[in-house]
Structure formats: structure tokens, C-alpha cells
C-alpha positions in Angstrom: -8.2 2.5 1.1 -8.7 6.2 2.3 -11.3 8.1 0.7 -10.3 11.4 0.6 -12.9 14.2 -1.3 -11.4 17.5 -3.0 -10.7 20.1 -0.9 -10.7 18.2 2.6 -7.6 17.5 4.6 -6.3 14.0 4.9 -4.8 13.6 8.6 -1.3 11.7 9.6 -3.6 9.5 11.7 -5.4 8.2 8.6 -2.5 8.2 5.9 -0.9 5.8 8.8 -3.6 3.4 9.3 -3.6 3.5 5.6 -0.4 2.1 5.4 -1.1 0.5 8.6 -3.9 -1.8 6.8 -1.5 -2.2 3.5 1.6 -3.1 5.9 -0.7 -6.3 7.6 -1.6 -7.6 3.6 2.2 -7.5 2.5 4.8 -9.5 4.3 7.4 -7.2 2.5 7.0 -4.0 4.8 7.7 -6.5 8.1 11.3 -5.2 8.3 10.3 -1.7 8.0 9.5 1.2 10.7 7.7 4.3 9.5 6.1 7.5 10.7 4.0 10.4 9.2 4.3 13.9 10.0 2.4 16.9 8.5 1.9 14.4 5.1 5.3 13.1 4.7 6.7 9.7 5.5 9.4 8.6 6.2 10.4 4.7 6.2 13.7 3.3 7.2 14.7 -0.5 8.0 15.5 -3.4 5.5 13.9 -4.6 2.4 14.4 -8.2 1.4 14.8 -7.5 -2.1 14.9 -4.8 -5.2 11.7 -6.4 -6.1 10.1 -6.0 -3.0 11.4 -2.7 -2.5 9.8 -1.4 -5.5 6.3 -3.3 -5.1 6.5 -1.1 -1.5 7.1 2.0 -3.3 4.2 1.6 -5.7 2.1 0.8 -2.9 2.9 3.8 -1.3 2.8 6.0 -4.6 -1.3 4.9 -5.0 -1.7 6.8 -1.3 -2.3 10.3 -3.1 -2.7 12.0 0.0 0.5 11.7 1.0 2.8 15.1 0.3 6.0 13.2 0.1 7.9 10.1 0.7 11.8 9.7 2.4 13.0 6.5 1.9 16.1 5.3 4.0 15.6 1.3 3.2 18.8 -0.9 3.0 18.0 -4.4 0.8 19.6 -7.0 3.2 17.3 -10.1 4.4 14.5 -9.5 6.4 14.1 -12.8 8.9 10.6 -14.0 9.1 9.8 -15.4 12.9 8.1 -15.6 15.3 8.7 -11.5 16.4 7.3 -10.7 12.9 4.0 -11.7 14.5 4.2 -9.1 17.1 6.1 -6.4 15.0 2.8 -6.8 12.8 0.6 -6.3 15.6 3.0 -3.5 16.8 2.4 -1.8 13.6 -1.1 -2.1 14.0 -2.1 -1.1 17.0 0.1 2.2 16.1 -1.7 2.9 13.4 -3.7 5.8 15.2 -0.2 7.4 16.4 1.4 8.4 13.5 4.4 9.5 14.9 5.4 6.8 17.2 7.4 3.2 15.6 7.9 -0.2 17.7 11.2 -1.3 18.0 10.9 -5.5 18.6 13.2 -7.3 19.8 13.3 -10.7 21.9 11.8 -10.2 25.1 10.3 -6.4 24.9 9.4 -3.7 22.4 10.5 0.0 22.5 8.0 2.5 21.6 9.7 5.8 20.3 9.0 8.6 18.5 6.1 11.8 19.9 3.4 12.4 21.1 0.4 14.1 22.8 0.1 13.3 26.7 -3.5 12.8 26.1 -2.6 9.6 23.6 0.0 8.4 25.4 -1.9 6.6 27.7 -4.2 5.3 25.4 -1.2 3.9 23.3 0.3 2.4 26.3 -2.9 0.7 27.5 -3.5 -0.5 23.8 0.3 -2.5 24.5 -1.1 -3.8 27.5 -2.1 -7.5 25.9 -1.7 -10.6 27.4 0.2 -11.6 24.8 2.2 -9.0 23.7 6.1 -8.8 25.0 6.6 -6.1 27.5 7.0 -2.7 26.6 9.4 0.0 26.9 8.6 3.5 27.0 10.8 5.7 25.1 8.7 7.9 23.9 8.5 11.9 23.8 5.7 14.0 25.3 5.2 16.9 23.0 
């Protein structure tokens, strides 16, 4: 949980390792991307259910710092396998680039979104584990 005292500044890099750390406790965001820019997020991807849709949203909704949420979240079934595993990894080792999603699929994972030149070669050495599927780079200098 982020601590956040009054008058101080919350950063996208901490509201998304916030939801980094809440993602990894509930199987129910697995089927959702999301990135954080200037203290709005914005999800997108599938939601196994109305029920689980709305347990994510009140989730969210006890993150004060956040400015404001978008929600583009379809509720279709959300398959549970063995790329779940790495898509929850994904998600966490992203946590410090709020801007940047993981796009897993069988046999590699696309990174995309923005970022700084100085990160990005800390986020691409972060991808480099021996058992994580190779990586694509497909993301924007900025």
C-alpha cells in the first residue's frame, strides 16, 4: 500500500508498483494491461466476469492518489496457463516503468508503450532472465 503524506506528490512509478503489487495478489487483473501517466490509468484487456470486474475497480478506487481511472475492459474469459505465469512476472518487473505494458504471447513478449533512454536499458536487462520468453522491443524512446 503507498503511503502518501498531504501535500507531497505521488509518482506514476509508485501508483504502478502499487498496482503492480495488488495485480500479483489477484488472479483477476491477469488478462489486463495498464499504464499510468501524469496520475491517470488507463486499463484495457478482458475481465472474466462482472464480478471480477467490479472487485478490480474497488481495488483500484482505494489507490487515492490516483487522479483518474479509464477503463476500456471487455468481460470475455480470461484463460489461465502457463503464459499467465510470465504475464505476472511481466507485470512485475514493469512495475518501475509506468508507461510501458507486455504483450505475451507463445514464444516471445512485446514491450510497448515510452520511455526514457536512460530506463530503457535497465528495463531490457531486467527481461533478460533465463527463464523468461524472448523479448521484443517495440517500445518508444521519448
Amino acid at each position: 500500500m503507498a503511503l502518501v503524506l498531504a501535500g507531497c506528490q505521488t509518482s506514476d512509478e509508485e501508483i504502478r508498483a502499487d498496482i503492480s503489487v495488488k495485480a500479483q495478489q489477484d488472479l483477476n487483473f491477469s488478462g489486463l494491461n495498464y499504464t499510468v501517466q501524469a496520475g491517470v490509468v488507463n486499463f484495457w484487456g478482458h475481465c472474466p466476469s462482472q464480478k471480477a470486474f467490479t472487485k478490480i475497480r474497488q481495488t483500484i478506487a482505494n489507490i487515492h492518489v490516483i487522479k483518474r481511472v479509464h477503463y476500456n475492459v471487455a468481460i470475455t474469459p480470461v484463460v489461465l496457463d502457463t503464459l499467465t505465469l510470465v504475464k505476472l512476472q511481466a507485470d512485475s518487473l514493469l512495475a518501475k516503468y509506468p508507461q510501458v505494458t507486455a504483450e505475451v504471447r507463445t514464444g516471445a513478449v512485446t514491450l510497448k508503450g515510452e520511455i526514457t533512454s536512460q530506463k530503457k536499458a535497465k528495463l531490457l536487462e531486467a527481461f533478460k532472465l533465463p527463464h523468461m520468453s524472448p523479448v521484443i522491443d517495440s517500445v518508444t524512446v521519448r
